[in-house]
C-alpha positions as CSV (number, residue, x, y, z in Angstrom):
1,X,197.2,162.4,92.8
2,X,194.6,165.1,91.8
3,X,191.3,164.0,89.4
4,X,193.2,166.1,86.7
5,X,196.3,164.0,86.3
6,X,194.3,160.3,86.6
7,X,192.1,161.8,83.4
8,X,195.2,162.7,81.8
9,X,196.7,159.2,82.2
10,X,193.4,157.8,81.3
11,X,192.7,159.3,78.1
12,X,196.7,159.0,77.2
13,X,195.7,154.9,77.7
14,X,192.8,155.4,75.6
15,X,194.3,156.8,72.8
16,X,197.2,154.1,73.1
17,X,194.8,151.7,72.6
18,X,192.8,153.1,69.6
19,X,196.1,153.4,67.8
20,X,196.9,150.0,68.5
21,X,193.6,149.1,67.5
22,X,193.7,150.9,64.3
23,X,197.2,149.9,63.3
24,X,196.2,146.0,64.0
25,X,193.4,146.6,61.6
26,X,195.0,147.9,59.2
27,X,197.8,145.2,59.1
28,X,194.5,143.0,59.0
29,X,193.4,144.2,55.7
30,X,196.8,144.1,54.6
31,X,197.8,140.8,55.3
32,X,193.9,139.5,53.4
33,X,194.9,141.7,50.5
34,X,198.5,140.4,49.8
35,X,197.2,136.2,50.5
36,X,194.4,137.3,47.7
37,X,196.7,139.0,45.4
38,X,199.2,135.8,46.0
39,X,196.9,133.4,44.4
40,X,197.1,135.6,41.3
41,X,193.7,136.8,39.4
42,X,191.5,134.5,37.7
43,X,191.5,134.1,34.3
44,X,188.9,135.5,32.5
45,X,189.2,133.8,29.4
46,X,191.3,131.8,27.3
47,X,191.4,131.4,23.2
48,X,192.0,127.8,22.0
49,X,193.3,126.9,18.3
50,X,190.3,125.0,16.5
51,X,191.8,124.5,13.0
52,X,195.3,125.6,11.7
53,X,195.5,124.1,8.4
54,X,199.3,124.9,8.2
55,X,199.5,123.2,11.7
56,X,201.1,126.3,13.4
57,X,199.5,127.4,16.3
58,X,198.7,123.4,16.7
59,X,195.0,122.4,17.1
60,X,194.4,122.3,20.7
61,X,196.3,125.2,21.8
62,X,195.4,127.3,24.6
63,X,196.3,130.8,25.2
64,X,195.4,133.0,28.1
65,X,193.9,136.1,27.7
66,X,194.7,139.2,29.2
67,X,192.1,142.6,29.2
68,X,193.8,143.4,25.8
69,X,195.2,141.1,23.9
70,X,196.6,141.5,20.4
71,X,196.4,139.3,17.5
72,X,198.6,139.0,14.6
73,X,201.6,138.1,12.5
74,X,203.8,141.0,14.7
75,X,205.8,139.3,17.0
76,X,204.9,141.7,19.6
77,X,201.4,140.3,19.4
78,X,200.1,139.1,22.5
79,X,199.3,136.2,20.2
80,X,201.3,135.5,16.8
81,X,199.5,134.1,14.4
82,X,202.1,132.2,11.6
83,X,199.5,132.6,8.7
84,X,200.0,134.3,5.9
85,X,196.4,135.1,5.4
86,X,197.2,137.2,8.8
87,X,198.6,140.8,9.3
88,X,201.2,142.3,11.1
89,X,198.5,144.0,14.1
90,X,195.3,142.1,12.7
91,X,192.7,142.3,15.6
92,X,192.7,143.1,18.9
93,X,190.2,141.1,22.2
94,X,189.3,143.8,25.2
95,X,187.3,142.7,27.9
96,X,185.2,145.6,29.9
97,X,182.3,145.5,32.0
98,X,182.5,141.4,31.7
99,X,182.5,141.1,27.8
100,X,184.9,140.4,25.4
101,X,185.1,142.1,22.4
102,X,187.1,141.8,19.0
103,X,187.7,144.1,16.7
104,X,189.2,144.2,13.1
105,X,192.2,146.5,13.1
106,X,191.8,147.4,9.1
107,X,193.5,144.1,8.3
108,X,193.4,143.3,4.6
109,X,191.5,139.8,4.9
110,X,188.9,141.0,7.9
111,X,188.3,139.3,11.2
112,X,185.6,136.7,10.9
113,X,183.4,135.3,14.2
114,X,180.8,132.4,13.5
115,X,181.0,133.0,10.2
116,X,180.2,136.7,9.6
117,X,182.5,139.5,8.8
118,X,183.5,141.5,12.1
119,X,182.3,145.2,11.6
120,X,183.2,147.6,14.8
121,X,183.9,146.3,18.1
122,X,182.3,142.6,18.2
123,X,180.7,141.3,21.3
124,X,181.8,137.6,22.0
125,X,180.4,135.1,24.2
126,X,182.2,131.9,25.3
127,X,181.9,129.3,22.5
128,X,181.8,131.6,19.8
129,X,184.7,130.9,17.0
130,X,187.0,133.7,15.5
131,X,188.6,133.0,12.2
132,X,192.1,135.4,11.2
133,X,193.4,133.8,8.2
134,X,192.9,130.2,8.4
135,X,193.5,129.9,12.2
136,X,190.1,129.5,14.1
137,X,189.9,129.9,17.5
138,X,187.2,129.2,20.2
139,X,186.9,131.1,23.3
140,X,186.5,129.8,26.4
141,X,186.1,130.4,29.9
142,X,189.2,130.8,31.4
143,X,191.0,128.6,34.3
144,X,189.8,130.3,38.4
C-alpha cells in the first residue's frame, strides 16, 4: 500500500472516532438532563391557610405554588378561595428573579399583606401573611 491510502484510512478512523466521541457525549448530557428533570423541580414556595373563619380552605392547608398562581372565588383559580368577602379573579402570586409578588386584580375588598393594603405589585418574603376576604395565608418555603 502507498503513504496516500494508509492516511486516508487513518483520518477515515479518526473521524470514526470523534463521532463516536461526540455522539457518546451528547447521550451523556442527555441521560443527566432527563434523571434531573425526573425528580421533578423544586418547589419554590407554598401558601398555607392561617385563619378561615368559615373553616373552608381548613386551617393548616398547604397549597403549592406555581410561577403564577391565581387566587379567587373562580373555579379556575389556581387557588379557590370559598369566601364571600373574595372575587371571582381577586389576586394573582408571580415569582421572577427569586421573589414573589402579589398583586390586587381591582377586587372590590383589596388584597391585604401584614396588615396593609396591597397597592401595585407587592414584594413578599417567606413568612409574610396575605389576607383575601377573611382567608389568611402565610407563605412558606416550599418542599426541595
Amino acid at each position: 500500500m502507498d503513504g496516500y491510502l494508509v492516511t486516508l484510512w487513518i483520518l477515515r478512523l479518526l473521524f470514526l472516532a470523534m463521532l463516536y466521541g461526540f455522539l457518546f457525549v451528547v447521550g451523556r448530557v442527555l441521560i443527566r438532563d432527563l434523571r434531573a428533570a425526573s425528580r421533578g423541580p423544586a418547589e419554590p414556595g407554598r401558601l398555607v391557610v392561617v385563619a378561615s373563619p368559615r373553616g373552608e380552605p381548613q386551617v393548616g392547608v398547604s397549597y403549592p405554588l406555581d410561577a403564577i398562581t391565581t387566587l379567587g372565588r373562580d373555579l379556575a383559580s389556581g387557588i379557590v378561595i370559598d369566601d364571600p368577602y373574595a372575587s371571582a379573579a381577586h389576586a394573582v402570586l408571580t415569582y421572577r428573579t427569586r421573589t414573589w409578588y402579589i398583586e390586587d386584580k381591582a377586587s372590590t375588598n383589596g388584597t391585604w399583606v401584614n396588615g396593609a393594603a396591597a397597592a401595585g405589585p407587592v414584594e413578599l418574603g417567606f413568612g409574610d401573611e396575605v389576607r383575601i376576604g377573611e382567608v389568611v395565608f402565610r407563605l412558606d418555603r416550599g418542599r426541595s
